[in-house]
N, C-alpha and C positions, 0 to 999 in steps of 0.2 A: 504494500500500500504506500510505501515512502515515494514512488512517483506519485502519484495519487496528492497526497501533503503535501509534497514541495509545489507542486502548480498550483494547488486552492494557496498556497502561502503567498504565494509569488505575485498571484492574481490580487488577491488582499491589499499585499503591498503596493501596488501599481493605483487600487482603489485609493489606499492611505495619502499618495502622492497629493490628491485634490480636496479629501476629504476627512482631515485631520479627528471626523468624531466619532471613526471605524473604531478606535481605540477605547471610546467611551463606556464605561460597564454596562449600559442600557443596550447598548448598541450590540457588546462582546457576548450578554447574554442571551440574546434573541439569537444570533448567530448557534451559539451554542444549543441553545433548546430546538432550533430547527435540525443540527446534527446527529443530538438525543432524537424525538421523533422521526425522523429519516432512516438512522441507520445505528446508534447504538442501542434504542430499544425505540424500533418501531411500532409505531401508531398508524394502523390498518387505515384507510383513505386521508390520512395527513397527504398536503399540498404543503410547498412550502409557500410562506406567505409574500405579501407584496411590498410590505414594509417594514423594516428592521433597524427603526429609529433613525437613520440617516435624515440627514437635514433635507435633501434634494429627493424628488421624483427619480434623479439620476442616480444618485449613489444607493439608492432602495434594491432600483433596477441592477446595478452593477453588481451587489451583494447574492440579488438573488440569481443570476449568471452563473456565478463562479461556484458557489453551492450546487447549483443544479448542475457543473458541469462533472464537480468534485465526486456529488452522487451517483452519477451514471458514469462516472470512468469505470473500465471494465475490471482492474484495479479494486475497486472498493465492491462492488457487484460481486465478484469472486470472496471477497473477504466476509460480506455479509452471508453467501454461504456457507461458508467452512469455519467459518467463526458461531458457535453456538448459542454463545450466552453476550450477554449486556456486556458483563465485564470484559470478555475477552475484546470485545469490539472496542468497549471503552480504551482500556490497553493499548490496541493497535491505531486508536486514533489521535493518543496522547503518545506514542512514541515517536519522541524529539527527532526529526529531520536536518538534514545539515543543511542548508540552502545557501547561497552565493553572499546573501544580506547579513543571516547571521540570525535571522529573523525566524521563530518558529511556531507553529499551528499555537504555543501557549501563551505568545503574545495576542490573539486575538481573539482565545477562547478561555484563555483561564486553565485552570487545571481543578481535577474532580477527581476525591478517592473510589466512590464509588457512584454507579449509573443513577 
């Protein structure tokens, strides 16, 4: 899954470039709960949503992009099957990635002992 992480990371950052309140805990935890319902303990007809507290129409949009593309990499699709339980997902979605910036999935979700 670490290709999988370093793109959603990358892509984040790229967001962060113009819209400094990616960073924001309101912002980091909506992020994060759509990742919980998605894919570490799915929520049966969960959509991901259309606003994730970003200031702009644009960075709402931009946010939900990069999640929806994070979700459907084939990557993480493989992992939610073979990966059995919440934690183990959780696990694989909090293990730290090395990326070029230095920047990683915990900067933008937090960190969580358990699902």
């Amino acid at each position: 899954m670490n290709k999988a992480l370093i793109e959603l990371v990358d892509a984040l950052s790229e967001i962060e470039k113009e819209n400094d309140e990616i960073g924001d805990t309101d912002v980091r935890e909506q992020m994060f709960e759509a990742v919980h319902k998605s894919f570490i303990a799915p929520e049966k007809g969960y959509v991901l949503p259309d606003e994730f507290g970003m200031f702009s129409p644009e960075g709402n949009k931009s946010i939900k992009e990069a999640l929806s593309r994070f979700l459907n990499h084939p990557e993480v699709k493989a992992a939610a099957e073979q990966l059995k339980t919440p934690q183990e997902r959780l696990n694989a979605f909090q293990d730290l990635v090395d990326t070029e910036s230095g920047i990683t999935q915990e900067d933008y979700f937090g960190y969580c002992e358990t699902p």
